[in-house]
N, C-alpha and C positions, 0 to 999 in steps of 0.2 A: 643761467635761468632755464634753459629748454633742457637741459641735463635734469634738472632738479624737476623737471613739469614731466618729461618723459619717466622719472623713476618711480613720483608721488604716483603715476596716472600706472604703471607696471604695475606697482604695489598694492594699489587699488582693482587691479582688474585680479590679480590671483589674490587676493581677498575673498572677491565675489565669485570667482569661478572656485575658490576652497568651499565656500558655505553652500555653492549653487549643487554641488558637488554629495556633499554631505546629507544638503536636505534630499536629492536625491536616491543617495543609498539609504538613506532612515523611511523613504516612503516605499521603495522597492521591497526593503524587509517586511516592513509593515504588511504588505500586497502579497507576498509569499507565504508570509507565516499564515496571513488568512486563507488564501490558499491551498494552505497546507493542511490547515486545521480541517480544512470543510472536506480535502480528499481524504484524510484519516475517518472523520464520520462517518463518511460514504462507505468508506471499507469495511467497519465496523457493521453496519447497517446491512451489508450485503452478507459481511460472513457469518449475522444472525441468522438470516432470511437464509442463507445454505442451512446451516445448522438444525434452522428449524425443519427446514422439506427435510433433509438426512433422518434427522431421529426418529420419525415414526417408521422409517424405512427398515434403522435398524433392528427397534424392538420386533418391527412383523418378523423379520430374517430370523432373530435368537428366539423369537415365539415358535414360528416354523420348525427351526432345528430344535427343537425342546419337543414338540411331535413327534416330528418323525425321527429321533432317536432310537425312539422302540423298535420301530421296523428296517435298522439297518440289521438287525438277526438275519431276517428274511430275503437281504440281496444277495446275489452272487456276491463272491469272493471275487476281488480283484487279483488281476494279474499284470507283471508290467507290463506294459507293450515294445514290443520290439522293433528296432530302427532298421530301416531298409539299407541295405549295401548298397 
């Protein structure tokens, strides 16, 4: 009888430490994934907000160079420069 009490009461307890177990890892995912989701927006959100300060940055740049294009006539000639010994 205490064989049979100790086995039911085993069987019973990894029962409950299987589901305790599981409900566990199913809320942990849960918590990650949401987690995860909300650092994905974040990133998203931030690589706009670069994007956006960048682009007026580049159009002034190829504005710029679209100017003064003409007057590279007018600079010196480059020459390589020479490495010290």
């Amino acid at each position: 009888m205490q064989a049979d009490l100790e086995k039911a009461f085993g069987d019973l307890a990894a029962k409950a430490l299987s589901a305790n177990n599981q409900s566990f890892l199913t809320l942990a995912k849960q918590e990650l994934g949401g987690q995860s989701n909300a650092a994905k927006q974040t990133l998203e959100a931030k690589e706009l907000a670069i994007k956006n300060m960048l682009d007026p940055l580049g159009a002034a740049l190829k504005a710029s160079t679209r100017r003064l294009r003409p007057w590279r006539r007018y600079a010196p000639a480059r020459t390589p420069k020479s490495r010290p010994s």
